[in-house]
Every structure is written in structure tokens, then in C-alpha cells.
C-alpha positions as CSV (number, residue, x, y, z in Angstrom):
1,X,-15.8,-19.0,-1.4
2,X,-13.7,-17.4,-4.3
3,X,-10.3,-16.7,-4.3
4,X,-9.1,-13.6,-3.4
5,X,-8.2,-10.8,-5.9
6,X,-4.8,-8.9,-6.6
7,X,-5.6,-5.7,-7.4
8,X,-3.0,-2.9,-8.2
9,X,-3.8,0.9,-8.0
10,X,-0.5,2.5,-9.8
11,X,0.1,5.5,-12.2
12,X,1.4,9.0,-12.2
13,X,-2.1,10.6,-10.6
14,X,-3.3,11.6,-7.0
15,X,-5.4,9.2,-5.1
16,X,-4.0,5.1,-5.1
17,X,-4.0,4.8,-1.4
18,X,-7.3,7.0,-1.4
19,X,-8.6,4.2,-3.8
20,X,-7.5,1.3,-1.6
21,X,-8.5,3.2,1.1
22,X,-12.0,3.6,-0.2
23,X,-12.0,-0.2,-0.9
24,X,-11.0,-0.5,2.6
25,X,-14.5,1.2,3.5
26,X,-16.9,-0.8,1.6
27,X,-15.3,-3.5,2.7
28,X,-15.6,-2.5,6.1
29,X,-19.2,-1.7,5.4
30,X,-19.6,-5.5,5.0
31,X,-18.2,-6.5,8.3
32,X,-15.0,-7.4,6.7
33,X,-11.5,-7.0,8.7
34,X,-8.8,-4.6,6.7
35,X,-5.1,-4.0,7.3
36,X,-3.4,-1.6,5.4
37,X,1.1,-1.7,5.7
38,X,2.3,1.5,4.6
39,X,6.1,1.4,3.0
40,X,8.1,4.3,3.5
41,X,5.7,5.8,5.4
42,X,6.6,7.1,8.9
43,X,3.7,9.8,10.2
44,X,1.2,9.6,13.0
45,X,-0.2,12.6,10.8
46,X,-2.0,11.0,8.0
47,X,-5.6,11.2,8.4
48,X,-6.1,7.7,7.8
49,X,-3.7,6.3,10.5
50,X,-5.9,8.7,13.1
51,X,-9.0,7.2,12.1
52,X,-7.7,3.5,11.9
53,X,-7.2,4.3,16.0
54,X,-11.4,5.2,16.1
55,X,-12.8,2.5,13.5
56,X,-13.2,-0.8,14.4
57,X,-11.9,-3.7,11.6
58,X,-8.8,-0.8,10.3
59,X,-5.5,-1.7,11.0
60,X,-3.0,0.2,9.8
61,X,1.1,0.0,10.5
62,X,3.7,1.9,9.1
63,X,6.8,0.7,8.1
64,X,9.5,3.8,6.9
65,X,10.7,6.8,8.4
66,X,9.1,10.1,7.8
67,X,12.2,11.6,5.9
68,X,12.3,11.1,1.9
69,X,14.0,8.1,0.3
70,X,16.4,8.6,-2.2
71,X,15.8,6.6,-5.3
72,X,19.3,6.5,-6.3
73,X,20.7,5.9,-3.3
74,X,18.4,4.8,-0.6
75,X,19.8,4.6,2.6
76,X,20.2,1.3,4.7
77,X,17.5,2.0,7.2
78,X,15.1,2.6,4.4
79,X,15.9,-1.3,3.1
80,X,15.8,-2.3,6.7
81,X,12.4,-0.7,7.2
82,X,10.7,-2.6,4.1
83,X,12.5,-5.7,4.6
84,X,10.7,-6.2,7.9
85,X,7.7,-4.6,6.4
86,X,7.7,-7.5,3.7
87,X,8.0,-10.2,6.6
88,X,5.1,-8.4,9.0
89,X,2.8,-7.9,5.5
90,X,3.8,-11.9,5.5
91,X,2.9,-12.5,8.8
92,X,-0.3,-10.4,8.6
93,X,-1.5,-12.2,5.3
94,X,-1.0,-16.0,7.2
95,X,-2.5,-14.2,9.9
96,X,-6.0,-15.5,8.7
97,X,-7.5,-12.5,11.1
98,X,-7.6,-10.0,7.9
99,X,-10.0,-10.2,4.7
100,X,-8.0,-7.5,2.9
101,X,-4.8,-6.6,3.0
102,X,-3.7,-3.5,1.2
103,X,0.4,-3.2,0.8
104,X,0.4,0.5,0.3
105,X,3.9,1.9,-1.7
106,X,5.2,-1.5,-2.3
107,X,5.6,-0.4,-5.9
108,X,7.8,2.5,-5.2
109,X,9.4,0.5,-1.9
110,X,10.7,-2.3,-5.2
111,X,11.1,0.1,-7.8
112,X,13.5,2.5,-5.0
113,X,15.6,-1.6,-4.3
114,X,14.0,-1.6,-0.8
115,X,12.4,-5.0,-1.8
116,X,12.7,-6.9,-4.7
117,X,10.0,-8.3,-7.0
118,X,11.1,-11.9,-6.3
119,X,10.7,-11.4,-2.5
120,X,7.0,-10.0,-3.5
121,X,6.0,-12.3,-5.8
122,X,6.8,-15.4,-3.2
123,X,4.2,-13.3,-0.5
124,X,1.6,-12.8,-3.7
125,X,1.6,-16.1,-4.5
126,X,1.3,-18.2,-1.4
127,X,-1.0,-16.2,0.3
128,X,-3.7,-17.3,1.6
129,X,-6.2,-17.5,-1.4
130,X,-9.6,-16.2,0.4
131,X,-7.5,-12.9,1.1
132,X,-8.0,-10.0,-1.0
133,X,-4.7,-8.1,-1.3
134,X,-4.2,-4.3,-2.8
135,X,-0.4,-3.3,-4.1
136,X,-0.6,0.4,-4.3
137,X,2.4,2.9,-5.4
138,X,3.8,4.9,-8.8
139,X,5.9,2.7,-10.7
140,X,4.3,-0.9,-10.6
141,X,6.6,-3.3,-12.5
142,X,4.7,-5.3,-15.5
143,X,5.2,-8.4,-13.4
144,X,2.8,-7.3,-11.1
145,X,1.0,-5.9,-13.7
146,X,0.7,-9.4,-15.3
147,X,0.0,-10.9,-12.0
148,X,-2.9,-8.6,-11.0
149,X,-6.7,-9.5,-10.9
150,X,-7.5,-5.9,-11.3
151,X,-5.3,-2.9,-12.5
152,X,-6.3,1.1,-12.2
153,X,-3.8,3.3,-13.6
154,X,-4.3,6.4,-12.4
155,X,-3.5,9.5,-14.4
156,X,-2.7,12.9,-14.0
157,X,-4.6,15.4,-15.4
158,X,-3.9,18.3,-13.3
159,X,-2.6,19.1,-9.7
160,X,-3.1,21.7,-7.6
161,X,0.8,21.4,-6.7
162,X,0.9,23.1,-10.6
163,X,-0.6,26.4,-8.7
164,X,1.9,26.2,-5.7
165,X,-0.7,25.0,-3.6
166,X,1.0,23.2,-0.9
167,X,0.4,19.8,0.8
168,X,-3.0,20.0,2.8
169,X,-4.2,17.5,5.8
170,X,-7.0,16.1,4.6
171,X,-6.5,15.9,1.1
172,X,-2.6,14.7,0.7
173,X,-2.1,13.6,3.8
């Protein structure tokens, strides 16, 4: 069997969990088992924590309040969220009941100082090696970047936020 990939889905543009989330689908598609942690993530709203409750082989947790973080001065709950975020991803990757684990807004969870890329790169690299794991989030250090199987950078051409549209269910959330 080969070793499972790294892949990072980072940049300025809409749609890295919608990638990994897509990836989660054809994985499913293949009878595969997916788990997605969400970082700083706190709603029962988003579309794909209600259809992780009706498909079979999703798993998806979140670990953050639904309140924004502040980058420059996150508050403690927000590093006590991800810390035990870090330790259940930990837990889920040694779980050996998951073939891909996606670690959604880890990148902005260690560039905000919720985690550190130390404590990350310790999970990345004793992992089990048949899992497949996806680091998704704006601001992806170039350790991870070095580290990565696979990189998508994903750029902003345009936004409908630019028009004043607002957030929509379904398509931000």
C-alpha cells in the first residue's frame, strides 16, 4: 500500500475546505472512511456538518467557538479549543478507523498562536503512514509548505463580497 499523502489547500481565494471537502467525496465514493476537524469553527450551520449527520463514512467535529478570533490577541479559550483539537486530530489519526483526515483551518489556528508548527509537525510526522491527511487554511507556513505531498494555492480573482453580497448558506457556509 503507499504511504499516505500531505496535501495542503492554502491561499488568499474561496473554496480550501470546499477542495478538501470535494476530496472527501471521491474518497468516499471509494468506500473510504473521512474525518474532517474543523479549527475555530463552532456552527451546527455549515452545510457540511448537516450532511456529515446523513452520509455514512463523514465525520466531522468542530473544535472553536462560533465568535471571531483575534489574530493579535486571541483569547484563551480560542488556544484551549485548538490545543485539544490538536490532541483529538492526534487521537483520530492513531485511530486507524479513518483513511483521510482533513485538519481544516490548522493554518490560520498556527499562524493566529493557537498551535504551534512544532506541535503540528510532531502529528504530521508520526502519523500513521497509510493515512491521507489535508491541512487546509489562509496562511500556511513554508514548513508545511516544504513538508507537503501536494500544494494548491488558491487565488483570488474576484469575490462576490467585492459587490456587498453577503455570506450565503450554501455557498460560504
Amino acid at each position: 500500500m503507499l504511504d499516505g499523502l500531505l496535501m495542503v489547500y492554502t491561499g488568499n481565494g474561496k473554496g480550501k475546505t470546499t477542495a478538501a471537502l470535494g476530496q472527501a467525496v471521491r474518497s468516499l465514493g471509494h468506500g473510504k472512511k473521512v474525518f474532517m476537524l474543523q479549527f475555530m469553527k463552532g456552527s451546527p450551520n455549515y452545510g457540511e456538518v448537516i450532511l456529515a449527520k446523513k452520509l455514512e463514512g463523514l465525520s466531522i467535529e468542530q473544535w472553536g467557538r462560533h465568535e471571531f478570533v483575534d489574530p493579535k490577541n486571541p483569547a484563551q479559550i480560542d488556544k484551549d479549543w485548538a490545543q485539544k483539537g490538536l490532541l483529538r486530530a492526534k487521537e483520530i489519526l492513531f485511530s486507524d478507523e479513518y483513511d483521510l483526515v482533513i485538519l481544516d483551518e490548522l493554518n490560520v489556528a498556527m499562524n493566529f498562536g493557537l498551535v504551534t508548527w512544532e506541535q503540528v509537525k510532531k502529528v504530521i510526522d508520526n502519523r500513521p503512514q497509510r493515512v491521507d491527511l489535508i491541512i487546509t487554511g489562509r496562511y500556511a507556513s513554508n514548513d508545511l509548505l516544504d513538508s507537503a505531498d501536494l500544494v494548491s494555492i488558491i487565488e483570488e480573482g474576484k469575490h462576490h463580497y467585492q459587490k456587498g453580497i453577503k455570506a450565503r448558506q450554501g455557498i460560504e457556509y
